[in-house]
Each structure stands twice: as C-alpha cells, then as structure tokens.
N, C-alpha and C positions, 0 to 999 in steps of 0.2 A: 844749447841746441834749441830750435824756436818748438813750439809745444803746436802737435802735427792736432788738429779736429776732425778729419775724415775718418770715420766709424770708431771713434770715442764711444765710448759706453756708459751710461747713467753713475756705475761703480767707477771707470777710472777718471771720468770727470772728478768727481766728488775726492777720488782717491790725492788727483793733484791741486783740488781745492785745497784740501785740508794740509797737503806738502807746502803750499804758497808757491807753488810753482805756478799757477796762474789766480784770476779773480773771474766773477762773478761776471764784474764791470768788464773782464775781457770776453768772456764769454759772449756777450751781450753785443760788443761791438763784433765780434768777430763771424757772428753769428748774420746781423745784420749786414756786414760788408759781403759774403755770402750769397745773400739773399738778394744786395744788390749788384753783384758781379754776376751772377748766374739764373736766379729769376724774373731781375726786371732787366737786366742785360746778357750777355751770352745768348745761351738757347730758349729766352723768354721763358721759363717753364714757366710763369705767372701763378707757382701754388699758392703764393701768401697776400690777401688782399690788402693785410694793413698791418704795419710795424708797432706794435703799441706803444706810444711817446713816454709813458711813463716806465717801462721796462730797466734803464738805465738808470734812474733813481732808485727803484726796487734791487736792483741787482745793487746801489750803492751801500743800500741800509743791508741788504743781507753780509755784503761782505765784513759793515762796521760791526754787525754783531757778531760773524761766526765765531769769534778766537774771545767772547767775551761769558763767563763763568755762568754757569744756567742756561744758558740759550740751547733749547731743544733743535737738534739735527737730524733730522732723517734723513732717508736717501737720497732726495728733492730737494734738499738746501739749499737755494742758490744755483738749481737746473732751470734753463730758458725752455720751457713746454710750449708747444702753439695749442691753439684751438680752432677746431671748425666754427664758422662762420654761424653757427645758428647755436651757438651756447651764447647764454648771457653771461653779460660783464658787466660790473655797474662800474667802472672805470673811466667814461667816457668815450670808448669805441661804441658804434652801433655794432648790433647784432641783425644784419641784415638777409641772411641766407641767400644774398646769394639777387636780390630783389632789388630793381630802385624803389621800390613802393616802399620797402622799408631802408632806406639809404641815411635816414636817422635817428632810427629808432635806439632809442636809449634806453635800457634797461635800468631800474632802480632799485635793482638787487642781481647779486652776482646768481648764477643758476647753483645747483647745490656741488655741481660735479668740480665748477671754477671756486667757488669756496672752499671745496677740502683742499686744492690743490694748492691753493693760499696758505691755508694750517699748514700745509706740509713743507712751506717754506719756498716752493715753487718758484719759477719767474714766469709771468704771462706773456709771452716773446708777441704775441698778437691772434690778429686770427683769421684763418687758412680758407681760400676759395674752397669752391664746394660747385655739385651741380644746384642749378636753382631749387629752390624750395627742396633740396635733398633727393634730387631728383622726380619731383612730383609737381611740374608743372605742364608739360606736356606731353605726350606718346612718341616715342624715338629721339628724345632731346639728346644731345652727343654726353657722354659722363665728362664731368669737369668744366664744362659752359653755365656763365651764370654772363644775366642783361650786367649787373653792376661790376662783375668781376671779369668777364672774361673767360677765354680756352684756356684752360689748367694742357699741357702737353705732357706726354711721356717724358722722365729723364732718361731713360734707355733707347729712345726710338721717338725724336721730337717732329718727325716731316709731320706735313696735314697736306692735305687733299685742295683740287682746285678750289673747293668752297671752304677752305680752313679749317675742314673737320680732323681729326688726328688719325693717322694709320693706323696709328697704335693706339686703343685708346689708354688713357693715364687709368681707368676705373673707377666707378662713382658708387655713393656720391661722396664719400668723404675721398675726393682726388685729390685738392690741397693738400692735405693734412699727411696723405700719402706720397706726395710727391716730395711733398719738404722735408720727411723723414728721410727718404729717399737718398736725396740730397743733400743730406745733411746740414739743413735749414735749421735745424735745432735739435737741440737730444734726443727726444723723443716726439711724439703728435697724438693729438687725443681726437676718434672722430665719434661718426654714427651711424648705428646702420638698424633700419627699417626691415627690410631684408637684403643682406647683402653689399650692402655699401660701406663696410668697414672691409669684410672677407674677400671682395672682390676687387678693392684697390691695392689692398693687402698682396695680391698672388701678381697681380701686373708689376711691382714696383718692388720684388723681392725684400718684401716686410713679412714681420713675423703681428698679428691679432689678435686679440681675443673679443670676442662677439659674446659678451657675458649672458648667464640666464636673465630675461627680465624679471627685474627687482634685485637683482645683486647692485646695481647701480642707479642711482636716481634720474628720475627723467624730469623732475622740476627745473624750469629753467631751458629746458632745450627745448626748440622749436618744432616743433612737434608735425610726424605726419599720422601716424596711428598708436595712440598709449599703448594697445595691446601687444604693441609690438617693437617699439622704440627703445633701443638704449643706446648708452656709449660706450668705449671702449680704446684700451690704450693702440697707436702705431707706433712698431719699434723697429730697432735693425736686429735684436738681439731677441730671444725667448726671456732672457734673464730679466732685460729692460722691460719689456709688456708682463713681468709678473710683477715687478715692481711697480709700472705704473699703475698697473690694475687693483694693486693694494692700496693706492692711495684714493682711488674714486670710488671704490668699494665701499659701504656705507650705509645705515638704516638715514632715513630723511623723513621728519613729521611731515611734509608738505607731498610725500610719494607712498600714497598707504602700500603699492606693491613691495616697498621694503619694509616692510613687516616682515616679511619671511624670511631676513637673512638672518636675524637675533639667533645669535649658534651657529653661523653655517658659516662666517666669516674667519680665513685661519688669520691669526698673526704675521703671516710672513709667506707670504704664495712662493718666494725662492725655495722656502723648504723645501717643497715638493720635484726640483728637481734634480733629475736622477739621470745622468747618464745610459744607464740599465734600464730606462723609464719603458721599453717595449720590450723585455724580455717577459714573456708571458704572457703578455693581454691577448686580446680576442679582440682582433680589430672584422668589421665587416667591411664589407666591398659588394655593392651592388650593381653585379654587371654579369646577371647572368641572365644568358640571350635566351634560353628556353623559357623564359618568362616575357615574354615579347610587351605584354601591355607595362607590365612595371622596369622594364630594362631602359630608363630615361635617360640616367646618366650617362654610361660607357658609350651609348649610340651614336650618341652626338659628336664625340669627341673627331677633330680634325688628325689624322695620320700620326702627324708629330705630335701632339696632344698625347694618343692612346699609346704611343714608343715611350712617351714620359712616364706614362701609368703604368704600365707594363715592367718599368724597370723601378717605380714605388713598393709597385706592389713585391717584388720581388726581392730587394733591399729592406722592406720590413721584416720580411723571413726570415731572412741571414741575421736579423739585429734580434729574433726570436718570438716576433710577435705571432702568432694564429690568424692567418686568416682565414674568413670565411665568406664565399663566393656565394650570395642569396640577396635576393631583391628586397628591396622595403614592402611591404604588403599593397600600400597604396599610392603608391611611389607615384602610378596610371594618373590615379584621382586627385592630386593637389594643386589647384590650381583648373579643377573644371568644372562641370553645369553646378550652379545655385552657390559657388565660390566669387564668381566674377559676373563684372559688366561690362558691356558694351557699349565703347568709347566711339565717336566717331573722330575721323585723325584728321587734320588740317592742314599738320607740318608740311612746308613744302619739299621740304628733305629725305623726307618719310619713304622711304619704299610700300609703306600701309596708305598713304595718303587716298583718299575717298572712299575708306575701309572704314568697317566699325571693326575695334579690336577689343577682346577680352581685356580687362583690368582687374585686380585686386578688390571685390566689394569691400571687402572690410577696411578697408585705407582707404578707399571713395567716402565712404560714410566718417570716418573718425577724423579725416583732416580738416573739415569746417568745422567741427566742432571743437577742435584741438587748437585753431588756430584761432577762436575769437577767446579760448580760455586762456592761453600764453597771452594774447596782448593787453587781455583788461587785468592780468598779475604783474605784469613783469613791463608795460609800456601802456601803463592808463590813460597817460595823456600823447598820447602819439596822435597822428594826423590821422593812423591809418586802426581801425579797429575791426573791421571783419574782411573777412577772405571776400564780399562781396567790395570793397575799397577797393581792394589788392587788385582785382580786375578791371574795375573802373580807370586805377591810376594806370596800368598797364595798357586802357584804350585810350586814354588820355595823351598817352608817351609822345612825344616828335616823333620817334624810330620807334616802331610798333613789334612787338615781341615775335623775334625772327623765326622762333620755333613754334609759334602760337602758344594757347594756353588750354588744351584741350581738356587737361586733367583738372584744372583751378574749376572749368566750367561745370563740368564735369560732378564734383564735389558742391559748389556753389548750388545745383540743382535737387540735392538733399536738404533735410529739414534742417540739421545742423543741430539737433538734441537729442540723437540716439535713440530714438524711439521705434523707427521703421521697422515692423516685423523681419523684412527683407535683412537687416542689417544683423539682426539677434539671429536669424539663421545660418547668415552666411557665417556667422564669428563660433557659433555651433558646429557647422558642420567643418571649417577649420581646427578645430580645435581636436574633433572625432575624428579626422581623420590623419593627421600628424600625430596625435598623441597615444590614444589607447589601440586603435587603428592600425594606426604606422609603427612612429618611433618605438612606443611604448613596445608593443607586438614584438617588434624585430629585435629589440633588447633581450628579452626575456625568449624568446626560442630559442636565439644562438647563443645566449649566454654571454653577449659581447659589451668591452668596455668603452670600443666609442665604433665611429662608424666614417670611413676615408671616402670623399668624396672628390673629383677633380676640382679643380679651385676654386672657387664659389656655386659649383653647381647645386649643389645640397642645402642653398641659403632659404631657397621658397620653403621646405616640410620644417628646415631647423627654427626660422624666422615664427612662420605659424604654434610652431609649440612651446615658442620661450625658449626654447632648450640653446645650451652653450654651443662654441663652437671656437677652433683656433687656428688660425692661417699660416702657414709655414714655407718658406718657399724650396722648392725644390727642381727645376728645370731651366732650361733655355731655349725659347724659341727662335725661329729665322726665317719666318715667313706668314703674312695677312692673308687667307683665302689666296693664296697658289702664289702670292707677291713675297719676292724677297724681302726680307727688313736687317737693319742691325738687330744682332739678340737681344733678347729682350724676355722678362723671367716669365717663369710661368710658377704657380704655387698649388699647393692642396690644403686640405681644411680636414678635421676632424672633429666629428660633432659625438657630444655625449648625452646622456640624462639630465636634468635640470640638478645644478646645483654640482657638476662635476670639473668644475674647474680645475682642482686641482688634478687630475688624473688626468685633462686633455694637457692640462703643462706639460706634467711627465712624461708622454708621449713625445711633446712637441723639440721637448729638449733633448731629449733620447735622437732622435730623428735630424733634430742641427748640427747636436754636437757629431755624430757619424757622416754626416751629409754636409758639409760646409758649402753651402751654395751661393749663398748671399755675395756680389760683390758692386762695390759704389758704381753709379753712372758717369759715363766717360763725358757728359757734359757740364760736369760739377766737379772737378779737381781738387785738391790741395790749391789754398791760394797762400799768393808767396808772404 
C-alpha cells in the first residue's frame, strides 16, 4: 500500500523510518513534488521561497546512518523542517526576509535556532515566505506579501481581490511557514513572531504554536525587528509535534545573553507534560466583561461568527472542567496608547489609513535599526547591503518601486539607531509596567489563574510586550470576510500564561485537541497519487 503524507506526524514519520517503510530520501522528494504540485502549481499558495538544493543529500547521509550502531536519533532524525525566511543558514541560501535588498545575503553562520536543529538530526527542507521584513516595512502591508517572494495565499480560502490582496488572509508574518505546514509542505515549520506572527498564522491555517517566553529560545541569527520582543517558535498540525519541535530550539545560546534564564527551566521532554485531563481544574481567564467598558478589548471586537465560536470555547472548557473566570486584564485599555507609540505617516496606496498618521509600536520603531545593522555586520559582514539606511536606498533604487511603500523602514531609519533616546527607554518602561506587574502579572495573582484564553491572536499585543508564552490552537470554522461568503476557513484561540509556563499552556492545549478535533488538511493540497 503506497505510504499516505497528509497529516503524518513527527512520531509516525519517524515511526515508519525506523520500519523502512519509507526514507528520508523519500521524504524529501515527496515533500518537494508537493510543493511543486500545489505551491508553485495548483492554487499557487507560494508559501516556500526556495527548496534547499542540498536537502536531498542531507536527507542521503541521514538515511546511510540511521541503521548504523551509535548514531544518536531523536525525534528529528531525518524530519524535512522548513524555515522562515529570515533565519540564517550558512548553507548557501540567502536569508532574505522577504527583501530584494537582501536577495544575497549569505549568512556565514547558521543562526543558533537552525544549528540545534542540525544536532537534532533535522532536514533543512528550505525556507518559507514570510511578510516583508516580518511584517515591518510598511503600515497596512497585506500579511504574507514580500517584493522578493510574493502573495503567500490562504490554503483554506486562496481567492484574492481585484488588486491580488487575499480575502482570506493566510496571516503574518510567519504565513510561509504557516501555510506550508498547512499543507503539508513538510513536517512540521518553524517561524517568528514579534507580536503575533506566529499566533496569528497559527489560528488562520488550523495549526497548533507555541510563541515561547523570550529567552526560552535564541534570537541569534534571526533577523530581527525588536530583541525585546523577538523569538521563534515551532508550526505544527499536532500539539504533540510543536512540543517536540519546541524541545529542540529550546536552548541556553552564549551569543543570546536573554538565555541565561532558561539554565533549570528547560524539561527534558515537553511531551511529558501532556495530559489528556490537561484542563480538568485550571483556572483559565477570559476577558470579556462588558461592565468594564475601558478594558473589555477583546470580546468587543469580535465579528458574530467569531463571538458564536467563543461562546461555544468558552463553554466546552467547562464541560472538559476547566474554571473560568469572566474579568478583564487591568490594562487591557492602556496597551498600545499615549507614550507606547508613534505616529506614522501612511503612504500605502492600498491603505484605507492612507494620508493618515497612524500609531505604531515605539518600542520596535526604535529597536529595528539598530537590530538590523547588528544582524548584518554578525551574520553578513561582507554583504552589499549594511544598514537599514542601504535597505531604502536599494528599495529607491528598485525598477518597480515598493508597492506598499516603506513607511515603517523610514520611519525606524529616522532614529538614532543606538538605543539611547529617552523616548525609547520610556516607552519599553512603560510597556513593560503595564503588561506585566500592571496587567498580566495583576490578573494572575487576583484570579488565581493558570493561563488566560484570548480569541486568536488577539491577546498577542500585552502577551508579545511582557515576554510572557503563549499557545495556538485551533478551534473553529469560518464562512464569511465582513458580511462576504468564503469557503471555511479556521479560526483558532491562544492561551497565554506566566513566563516560563510552557509546560502548563501544553497541557491545556492538548487537553483542548484531543476533546476538540478540529484540525482538517486544505482541500487545495490533496494526497498526491
């Protein structure tokens, strides 16, 4: 019987490795015929920018050694992984994010998260579109568009709009990495998220996340938009699969002093922790109570079909024995206002903001120039291109001039670029005061709760600001864009806890899959014969 790859899982991969029921070397090709049946053919979903040429060789020597005496095997042995588009590889792919300004940059050292993932026996299958610069080049950019890469499309829902924006969007900024999981473009997908661009591609493309605490995972090596707030994190179809991946990028890194903090705090085996039972008792929160009108952000928002979703979360945790508790975040109001952000002016002609100044993120204004001339004099010293001021040069330079403009690059470009501006030590202050001891912290310690359910990436801005974990899960189906029909298309939720509570948002997450089976593959990525 020919050996089926749609929604394969990290374990039974591995499981029919080790039968010889298949190779590595299949794996590899089957993965890529895949990729090119259904990403750059079929419904274009365009999630993978580039196939890595050596992947096929790697996957040869994995296979010559599995069956040979001594050869350490983890659960990664000989798994094809992609990566987002803005991890280094010293392989000879560029690490481009996503940029033609960097369309060659070549890394001369792999980043620390693509290196364990090597120890671990890994295949590097390539690496995954993305939106541009992580979604940080300019204000209302579509998620999943990048100049060098292209529209990343939904695999549930691939129409786009007279101007080839998507209806649905795929979700950014790691939407490659999301989609190709999706689609079973490879085992599993590793992206990144700033705020929200792991959690929020996660819940479009019925994947399961984890948005680890910063410093559980190294940020050397990744392209960075704000250190304080940067990491990566596994994309799966399984909870089991993103605790597995998450064990292998997990990691103390000399070049990432924030992992200092994990020495102890790393278990052996993130599957341990899960638990069928995993929500029998906790005290999950839910902030959506309207009698607190300033802080009631989340639930407000939600579209009809959206709140019928959550309405019936909330209500299925109960039955599985979880505690909820109905209380707003303290400062749920104030994250994201006066003396947090700046005022952008918008360019994009796409923009419904267009001749607007919009609020933006100070803290990731200021930390991305200076983030980005630190990644390229480590990781690409001889590159053409050395500071964020290049990057906009070479983007006025362009033939086709950047169709979404570059409002944010400028934006950041207009900073010192050494972290010094009062302004910027405030604003990363008054973030920090008001997500953490404020908010998060506060709402912990009143209710006595173990994490905190938010609709599906809503919760990314306070969780993003305080470091703190977070885990994506999907749970829903939509069928409908502001009042337009669509095919279904997922919808997900997120669970955010304390720093350093990974394992307890697993147990949740898995308690919550295994009763809820939601997850099902896109009907424009089939079984190929």
């Amino acid at each position: 019987m020919p050996f089926r790859l749609v929604e394969q899982t990290i374990e039974s991969l591995q499981a029919a490795l080790e039968a010889r029921e298949i190779t590595s070397v299949d794996l590899v090709r089957a993965y890529a015929a895949r990729i090119a049946a259904f990403d750059r053919g079929g419904a274009g979903l365009n999630s993978v920018r580039e196939v890595n040429p050596a992947a096929l060789a790697i996957a040869r020597r994995r296979d010559r050694l599995r069956f040979r005496p001594g050869t350490r095997k983890g659960p990664l042995y000989g798994i094809p992984i992609l990566l987002k588009d803005n991890i280094a590889t010293a392989d000879g792919q560029a690490t481009t994010a996503g940029s033609p300004a960097l369309a060659h940059a070549l890394a001369v050292r792999d980043a620390h998260v693509a290196a364990r993932l090597r120890r671990a026996g890994a295949i590097l299958l390539g690496k995954a579109n993305l939106t541009e610069f992580a979604n940080w080049t300019t204000v209302g950019m579509p998620s999943g568009y990048s100049a060098l890469g292209g529209q990343v499309l939904n695999p549930y829902a691939p129409a786009v709009d007279a101007d080839g924006i998507p209806i649905v969007p795929p979700g950014g900024s790691s939407s490659g990495s999301a989609v190709a999981a999706a689609a079973n473009l490879a085992a599993a997908t590793v992206g990144t998220e700033t705020a929200g661009s792991l959690l929020n591609p996660a819940c479009n493309n019925a994947l399961v996340t984890v948005k680890p605490t910063v410093g559980l995972v190294s940020r050397a090596g990744i392209l960075p938009i704000a250190a304080s707030q940067d990491t990566a994190g596994p994309l799966a179809r399984t909870v089991r699969d993103a605790a597995i991946l998450l064990g292998a990028l997990a990691g103390y890194d000399r070049r990432d002093p924030a992992t200092l903090a994990v020495r102890g705090r790393i278990p052996a085996d993130y599957t341990a922790f899960l638990d069928p039972n995993g929500l029998a008792g906790r005290r999950i929160g839910v902030p959506s109570d309207p009698a607190d009108a300033e802080n009631d952000i989340y639930w407000r928002a939600l579209a009809p079909d959206q709140r019928r979703i959550m309405d019936e979360v909330v209500a299925r945790l109960e039955t599985l024995g979880a505690v909820v508790v109905k209380a707003n975040i303290p400062t749920a109001g104030r994250i994201g206002g006066p003396g947090a952000m700046i005022e952008v002016p918008v360019t994009n002609p796409f923009s419904p903001s267009k001749g607007k100044r919009m609020p933006m993120p100070a803290v990731l204004i200021y930390e991305f120039k200076h983030g980005l001339a630190a990644y390229l004099a480590d990781y690409v010293p001889d590159g053409p291109v050395r500071t964020l001021k290049d990057v906009i040069a070479a983007n006025d330079a362009a033939a086709v001039p950047p169709r979404f403009g570059q409002d944010l690059l400028l934006a950041a470009e207009a900073t010192r670029g050494d972290l010094t501006e009062p302004a910027y030590h405030a604003a990363r202050a008054l973030d920090l005061e008001l997500s953490r001891p404020q908010g998060l912290d506060a709402y912990f310690d009143r209710w006595q709760l173990d994490a905190v359910l938010f609709p599906a990436a809503l919760g990314n801005g306070i969780a993003a600001r305080a470091g703190y974990p977070s885990v994506g899960v999907p749970a829903g189906w939509r069928h409908e864009v502001e009042g337009r029909p669509t095919p279904p298309y997922p919808y997900g939720i997120s669970f955010t806890g304390r720093a350093w509570s990974e394992p307890t948002l697993l147990a949740i997450a898995y308690a919550w899959e295994q009763a809820n089976p939601v997850r099902q593959p896109p009907p424009t990525a089939p079984e190929l014969a």
